[in-house]
Residue, then its C-alpha position, 0 to 999 in steps of 0.5 A: x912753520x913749526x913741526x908738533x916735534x919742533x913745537x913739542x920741544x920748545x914747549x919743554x924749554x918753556x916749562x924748564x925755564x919757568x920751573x927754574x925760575x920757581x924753584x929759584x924762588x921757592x928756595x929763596x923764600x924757604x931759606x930766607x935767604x937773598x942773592x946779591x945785586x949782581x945775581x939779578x943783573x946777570x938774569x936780567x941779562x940773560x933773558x934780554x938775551x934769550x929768544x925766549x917769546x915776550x910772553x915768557x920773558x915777561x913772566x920771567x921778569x916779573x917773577x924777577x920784580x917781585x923777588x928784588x922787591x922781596x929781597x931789596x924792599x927798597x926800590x932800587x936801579x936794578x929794580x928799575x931796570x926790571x921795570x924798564x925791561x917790562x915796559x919795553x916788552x908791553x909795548x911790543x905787544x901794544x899793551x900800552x897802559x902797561x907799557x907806559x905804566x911800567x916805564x914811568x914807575x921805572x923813571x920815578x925810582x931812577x929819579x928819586x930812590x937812593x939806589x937811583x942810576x940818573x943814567x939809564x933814565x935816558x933809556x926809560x925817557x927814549x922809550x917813552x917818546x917812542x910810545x908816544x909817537x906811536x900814539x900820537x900823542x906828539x907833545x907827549x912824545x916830545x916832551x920824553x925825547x927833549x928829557x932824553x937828550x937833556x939828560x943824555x948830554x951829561x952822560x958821554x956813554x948815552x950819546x948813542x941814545x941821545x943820538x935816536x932821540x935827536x933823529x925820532x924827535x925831529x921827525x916826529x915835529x917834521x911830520x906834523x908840519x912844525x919844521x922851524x922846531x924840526x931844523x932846531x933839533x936837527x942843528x942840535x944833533x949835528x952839533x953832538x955828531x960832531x963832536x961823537x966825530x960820528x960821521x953817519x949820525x952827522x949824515x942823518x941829522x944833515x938830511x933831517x935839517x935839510x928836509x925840513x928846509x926844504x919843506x920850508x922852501x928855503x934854499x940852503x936845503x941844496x947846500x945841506x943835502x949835498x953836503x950830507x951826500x958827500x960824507x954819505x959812506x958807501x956802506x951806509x944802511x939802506x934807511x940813510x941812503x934813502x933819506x938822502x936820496x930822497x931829499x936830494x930828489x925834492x932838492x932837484x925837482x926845486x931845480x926843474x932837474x925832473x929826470x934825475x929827480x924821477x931817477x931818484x925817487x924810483x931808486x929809493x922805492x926799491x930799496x924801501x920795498x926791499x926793506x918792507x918799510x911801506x910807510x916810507x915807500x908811500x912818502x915816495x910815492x907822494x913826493x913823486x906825484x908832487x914833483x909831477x904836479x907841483x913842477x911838471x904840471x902833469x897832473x895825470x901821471x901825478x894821478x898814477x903816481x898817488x893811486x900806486x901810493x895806496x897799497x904802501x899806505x894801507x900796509x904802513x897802518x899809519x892812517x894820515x898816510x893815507x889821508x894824505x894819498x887820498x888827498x893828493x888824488x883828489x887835488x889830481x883830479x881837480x886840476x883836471x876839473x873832475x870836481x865832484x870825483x875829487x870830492x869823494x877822495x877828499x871824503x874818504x880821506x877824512x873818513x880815514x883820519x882816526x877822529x871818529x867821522x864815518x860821515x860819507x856825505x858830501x856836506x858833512x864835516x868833522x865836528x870841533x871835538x873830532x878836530x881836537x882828537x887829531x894829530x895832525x892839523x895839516x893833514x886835517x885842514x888841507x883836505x878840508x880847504x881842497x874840498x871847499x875849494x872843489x864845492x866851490x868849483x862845482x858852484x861855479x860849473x853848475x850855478x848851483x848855490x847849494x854847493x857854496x854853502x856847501x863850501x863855506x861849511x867846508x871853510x869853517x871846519x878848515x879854519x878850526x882845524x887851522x886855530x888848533x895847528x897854531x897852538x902847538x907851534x913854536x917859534x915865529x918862523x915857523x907859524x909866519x910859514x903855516x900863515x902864508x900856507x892859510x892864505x889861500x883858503x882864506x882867499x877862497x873862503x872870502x871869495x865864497x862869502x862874496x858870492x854869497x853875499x854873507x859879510x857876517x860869516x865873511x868878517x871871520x876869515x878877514x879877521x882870521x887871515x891878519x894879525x894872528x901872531x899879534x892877537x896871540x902875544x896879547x892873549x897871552x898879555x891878557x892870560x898873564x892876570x892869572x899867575x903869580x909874580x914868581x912865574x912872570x919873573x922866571x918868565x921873562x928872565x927865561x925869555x931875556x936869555x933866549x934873546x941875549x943869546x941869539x944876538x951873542x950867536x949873531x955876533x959869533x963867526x959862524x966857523x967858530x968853535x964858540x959859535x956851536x958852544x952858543x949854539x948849543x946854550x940858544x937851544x937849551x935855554x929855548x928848551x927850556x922855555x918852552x918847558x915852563x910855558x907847557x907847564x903853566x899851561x897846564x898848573x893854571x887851565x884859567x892862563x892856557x884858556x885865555x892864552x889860546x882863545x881864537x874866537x873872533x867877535x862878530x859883526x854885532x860886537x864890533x858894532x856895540x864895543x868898537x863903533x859906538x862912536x859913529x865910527x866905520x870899521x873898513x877892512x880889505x883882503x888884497x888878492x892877486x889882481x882883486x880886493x875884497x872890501x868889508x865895510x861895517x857901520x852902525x847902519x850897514x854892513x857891506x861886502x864888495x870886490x874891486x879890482x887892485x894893482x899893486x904897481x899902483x900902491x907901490x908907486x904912490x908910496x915911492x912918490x909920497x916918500x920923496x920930495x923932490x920927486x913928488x913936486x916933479x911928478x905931482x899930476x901922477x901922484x894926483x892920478x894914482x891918488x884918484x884911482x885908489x880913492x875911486x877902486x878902496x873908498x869911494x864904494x863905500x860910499x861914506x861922506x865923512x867922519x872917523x873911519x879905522x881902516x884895517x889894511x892888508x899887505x901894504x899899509x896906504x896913509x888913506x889921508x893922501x887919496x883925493x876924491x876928486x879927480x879935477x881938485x889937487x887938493x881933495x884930500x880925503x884928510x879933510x873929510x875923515x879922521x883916519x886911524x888903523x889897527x892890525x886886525x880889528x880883533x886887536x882893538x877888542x882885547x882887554x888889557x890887564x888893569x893899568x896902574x896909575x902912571x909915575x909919568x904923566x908925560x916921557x920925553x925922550x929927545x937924544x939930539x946927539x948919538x955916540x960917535x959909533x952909531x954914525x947918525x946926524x945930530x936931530x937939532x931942536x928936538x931937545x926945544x920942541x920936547x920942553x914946550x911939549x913937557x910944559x903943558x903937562x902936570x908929572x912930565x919927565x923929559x930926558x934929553x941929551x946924553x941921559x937919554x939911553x937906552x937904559x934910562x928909556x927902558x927903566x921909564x917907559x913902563x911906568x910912563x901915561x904917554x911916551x914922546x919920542x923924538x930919534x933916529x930909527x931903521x926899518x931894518x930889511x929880511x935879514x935884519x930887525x928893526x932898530x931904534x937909536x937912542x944916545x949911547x946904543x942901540x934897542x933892537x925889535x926883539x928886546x922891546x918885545x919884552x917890555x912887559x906890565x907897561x901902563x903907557x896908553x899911547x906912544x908917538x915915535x916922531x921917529x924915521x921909518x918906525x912904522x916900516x919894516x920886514x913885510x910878513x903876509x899875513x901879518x904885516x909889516x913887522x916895525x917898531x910900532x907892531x913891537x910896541x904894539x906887542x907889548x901891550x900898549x894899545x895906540x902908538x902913533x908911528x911915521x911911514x918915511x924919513x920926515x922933515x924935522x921941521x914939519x916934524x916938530x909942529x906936528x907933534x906939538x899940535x897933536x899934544x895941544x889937541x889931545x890936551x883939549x879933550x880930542x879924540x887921538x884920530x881926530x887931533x891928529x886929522x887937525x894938527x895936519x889940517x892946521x899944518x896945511x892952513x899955516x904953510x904954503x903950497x910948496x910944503x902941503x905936499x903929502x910928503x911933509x904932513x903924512x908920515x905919521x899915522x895912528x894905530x890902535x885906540x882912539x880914544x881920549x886920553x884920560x884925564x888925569x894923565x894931562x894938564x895944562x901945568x899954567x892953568x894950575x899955577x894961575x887958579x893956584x893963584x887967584x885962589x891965594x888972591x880971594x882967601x886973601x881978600x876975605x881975610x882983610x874983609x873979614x879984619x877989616x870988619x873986626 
């Protein structure tokens, strides 16, 4: 503490710097004169220099401001330095209005005045995407640390900012849960350590990039913290040694290496109470009552571990914090079935969120407009997925069913929270990752439906769980009617460089120095586009609007705009041993649960798939085919008719099942007229206004490929695709070596319904899927950038086009989903390798059919049934007649969009023939 003759003394300072600072000005007003530029940049200096308190050096600066303002009435670097100093002191004293307020006038004159210094705006954006993060306000924050390091990267003196930023930006997305975005912008930071050849900023980003992979559980995070810990000097500052050592701990846990994992946790705990960095010691304390819960299933010493968190908590001010202890002792105490104590932690942690709830009660949630104002969704909606999980917990403890309306209230808050995490993710790792992180709450708020008995509020979560990303491309699709052709063009060329350069880094060798050359441009051009979308989102609120919207239709518009037909929406939610059935009608309504084997499905796939062994083992498949029927369908109890199946997890071709134990060939093809969709949502989005179509009809039908593509010729495509074309009035076939990937993507936008006949891969996890077409190959990726296409139905008579990569949560991520994402609302796809035969007959039935007015569902139900009365028993095998399945729209194909071209050519001709007649009749009488 300050003596009164110490505290005398700095007061006398004070008045001596303030007095000289006014004498200054004084004199400088009365003799009309100014000092040179370089007078206010040694003041500027020297009160950054000075211990002067920010109060003063305040007052100091602004007596600075207004004198270079005087002097130098055009607005200048120096000017902008004062400014920017300003800022900076406002901010220490959480004067933010000033402190934003100052900086960005400082960023506007660096950025527009003839004296600008383009420079030190890195240093002005740096400090504000720390302001912003201090906040809250992320996409703010990331928005000046993204400016920051894009503008630093021209400017070999600012790497050292650049550096700050790259390490603040990473964390910051790390610590809302987007980690795919995190890991980008650590690689982006390894990239510029390098080549700074700053082995300690290089240590850092690696742990950063690693943690985020970690959180992700992909395990190449070991790899990258090991690596980190080797070049780890031995004087490195205590914040980077527990960064790496805490990481290293989560690695290890992931390893079951328990005891040294504890080791380290411990270790980095003292060094962080050493350093009175509160916020980091109650991470360490979460992650160690994690590794004791997660791993060790010791939920007791989990318990300690979290309450001993709380003090660092509540010292670090950071509130989600402190949520998250809360929430991590109430899940300790569920896992030791103390329901109703877990309860009250899982309260006070959302009565600690800063969204204004102060509600105690167990039944109250956060409302909309509270979940808006939070910062952190994954904080917000795991407590409210755990405290529905408890109430419905205590339900099944007490029998009480108040606590199960208790928990669907709990579920509905969780799912809104969920909805407003998405939209601030990026990128499909990322959000496919937060997809299977939702599916257990889906999972318990389903089941509490069941319990209930309520199907209405149970159709949300069904909807919700699937399909997300896939309803999000076409409300963006729909949300593109409100911008201009220039903001579609400069989108989509944005879009094409993000893809062409990531297939230019896959074929790049990884040790390459061109390798982090493209490395660096993916990222950018990344950057880039997510710059523009955020700023259309915010030129064009009617585009953000329809962008985002995740209002799912209920039961009452399904019944009116989806099932007005006599249709039957069946969708399933597939748990662990269990499914739930939601069957919907224009008569009922019905929730059920059934048992489920997923040895079952699995199997009847592998028998459909194969011939050879199908005929072998046909009791079996009969057997599998009965029992699905009899746990998915029979339930229902539906007789016959359309049926649009929304699956989940394994896409079934209901079509083989049989309803009859004792008749091998009671297909359930011949009672029901079988379509899917990915999510029933899907089926109610309304698509821009389609144009008229230049083709009524495309044909595409390679028959040869490029030697390099290594694939058998498909002989008498080319025939089958002539006497397809020939029943339609503006057909365009395109066979043989014109058929290319070019010519397919020039025609397929402007083509009514498009005829595949190719070679296609299903690809694998690593590899996308691939269409084939003469001369090359068009990979997933890239057909997802077709955009305005007016094609309302697509056949890919292709192999495996509707398998792919499985995502949960989503589904099979195949050729016809790409397509699907494009806009085109029915694509008719094959499960397996097809006989080109059966293949060939198929498909020219279905088009005979559709021509005939059919709807798509029911011609295709009658090509096949068609098929089976033509051929005998060794090839009405399911293989031969079942690979190709419906998704999406139903309905008839519009009549302009086919003809039969003979039918025109014949009433052409018998009108030629009576004009003709009444012309000699009418001589004739002359």
């Amino acid at each position: 503490m300050y003596t009164c003759t110490q505290a005398s003394h700095i007061k006398n300072i004070l008045r001596r710097q303030l007095l000289i600072i006014s004498c200054l000005l004084s004199a400088f007003c009365a003799h009309a004169q100014c000092p040179p530029p370089s007078w206010f940049m040694e003041k500027i200096t020297a009160i950054e220099q000075s211990g002067l308190p920010d109060n003063i050096r305040l007052q100091q600066l602004d007596s600075l401001r207004l004198l270079q303002l005087r002097c130098f009435p055009q607005k200048d670097s120096i000017y902008a330095r004062i400014l920017h100093r300003m800022g900076d002191l406002y901010h220490y004293a959480q004067k933010w209005p000033d402190a934003l307020a100052f900086t960005k006038e400082a960023v506007a004159v660096n950025r527009s005045s003839k004296g600008r210094q383009e420079s030190f705006l890195v240093n002005s954006y740096f400090n504000l995407g720390v302001f912003y993060n201090k906040l809250f306000l992320y996409p703010e924050s990331q928005h000046y640390f993204d400016s920051c390091i894009l503008t630093g990267l021209h400017y070999p003196e600012k790497r050292r900012i650049v550096m700050m930023a790259l390490e603040a930006r990473a964390f910051s997305l790390y610590g809302t849960g987007d980690y795919q975005r995190a890991a980008e912008a650590a690689d982006l930071g390894i990239l510029v350590a390098q080549r700074m050849q700053d082995t300690l900023w290089e240590v850092a980003m690696l742990a950063q990039k690693a943690q985020s992979l970690l959180a992700m559980e992909d395990s190449t995070a070991g790899l990258l913290i090991r690596k980190a810990l080797r070049l780890l000097p031995p004087d490195a500052p205590p914040a980077h040694q527990v960064a790496c050592y805490t990481i290293y701990a989560g690695v290890l846990g992931k390893e079951k290496q328990y005891r040294p994992a504890i080791a380290a946790y411990r270790q980095a705990l003292r060094v962080n109470r050493q350093q009175q960095s509160w916020d980091q010691c109650a991470r360490n304390m979460l992650d160690l009552g994690n590794l004791y819960m997660d791993d060790m299933k010791d939920a007791g010493h989990a318990f300690s571990s979290y309450k001993e968190g709380i003090p660092f908590a509540r010292q670090s001010g950071d509130p989600y914090i402190l949520a998250g202890v809360y929430n991590n002792i109430g899940t300790a105490c569920w896992k030791q079935r103390k329901y109703r104590e877990a309860l009250s932690w899982y309260q006070r942690g959302l009565n600690t969120l800063p969204v204004h709830f102060r509600d105690s009660s167990l039944q109250a949630n956060p409302d909309y407009h509270m979940l808006r104002e939070a910062t952190n969704d994954y904080f917000v909606s795991t407590l409210l997925s755990n405290k529905g999980e408890s109430l419905l917990a205590l339900f099944k403890s007490t029998g009480d069913s108040l606590w199960l309306q208790y928990a669907l209230k709990a579920y509905q808050a969780a799912d809104m929270s969920v909805d407003l995490m998405r939209w601030k993710q990026y990128g499909e790792p990322s959000r496919l990752f937060w997809r299977i992180r939702t599916r257990a709450m889906y999972e318990k708020a389903i089941e509490t439906c069941y319990l209930l008995q309520d199907a209405p509020a149970a159709f949300r979560f069904f909807e919700k769980s699937r399909a997300v990303l896939l309803n999000d491309k076409l409300n963006e699709l729909g949300a593109r009617k409100y911008l201009s052709a220039a903001d579609i063009s400069r989108e989509q060329q944005l879009r094409i460089r993000v893809v062409s350069l990531q297939q230019e880094l896959d074929a790049t060798p990884p040790d390459s120095s061109m390798h982090q050359t493209v490395y660096q441009q993916l990222l950018h051009a990344r950057d880039a586009l997510e710059r523009f979308i955020r700023g259309l989102e915010k030129a064009h609120p009617a585009y953000y609007q329809y962008k985002y919207d995740t209002a799912v239709h209920t039961v009452t518009d399904i019944r009116r705009r989806l099932l007005s037909q006599g249709e039957t929406l069946v969708s399933y939610f597939v748990a662990d041993s269990s499914a739930y059935i939601l069957g919907i009608s224009a008569g009922s309504c019905k929730l059920l649960k059934t048992t489920f084997r997923h040895t079952e499905v699995q199997e009847l796939m592998q028998l459909c798939t194969s011939p050879t062994l199908l005929e072998v083992q046909y009791r079996q498949y009969c057997r599998l085919a009965w029992h699905l029927y009899h746990r998915l369908f029979a339930p229902l109890q539906l007789t016959a008719g359309r049926v649009i199946i929304s699956p989940d997890e394994y896409l079934i071709p209901f079509e083989v099942l049989q309803s009859d134990s004792t008749d091998y060939s009671s297909y359930l093809l011949k009672k029901f007229a079988f379509s899917y969709t990915y999510a029933a949502g899907s089926l109610m989005k309304t698509m821009p206004v389609r144009t008229a179509a230049t083709h009524s009809l495309l044909g595409i039908a390679p028959v040869n490929y490029a030697a390099s593509l290594r694939l058998q010729p498909l002989n008498g495509a080319d025939q089958s695709l002539r006497l397809i074309g020939s029943n339609y009035r503006g057909a365009l076939n395109i066979t043989g070596e014109r058929a290319t990937r070019q010519r397919f993507l020039e025609q397929l936008p402007h083509s009514s319904i498009v005829q595949l006949y190719t070679h296609a891969s299903a690809g694998d996890q690593d590899k996308d899927p691939v269409l084939y077409l003469a001369d090359s190959a068009l990979y997933l990726p890239e057909i997802q950038l077709l955009r305005d296409t007016v094609t309302s139905l697509l056949i890919l008579s292709t192999c495996e086009s509707g398998a792919g990569r499985h995502a949960r949560g989503e589904g099979v991520l195949s050729l016809a989903r790409g397509f699907t994402l494009t806009g085109i609302p029915a694509v008719v796809t094959s499960l397996w390798q097809m006989n080109n035969e059966a293949t060939y007959e198929l498909t020219e039935n279905f088009h005979r059919l559709l021509l005939q007015g059919l709807r798509k569902d029911e011609a295709l139900q009658q090509a096949r049934l068609q098929y089976l009365r033509n051929h005998d028993s060794g090839h009405q095998l399911p293989y031969f007649w079942a690979a190709a399945i419906l998704i999406g729209d139903t309905s008839a194909i519009p009549a302009p969009a086919a003809g039969n071209s003979r039918l025109y050519w014949w009433l052409a001709v018998a009108v030629v023939g009576i004009l003709t007649l009444i012309y000699l009749f009418r001589k004739k009488r002359s």
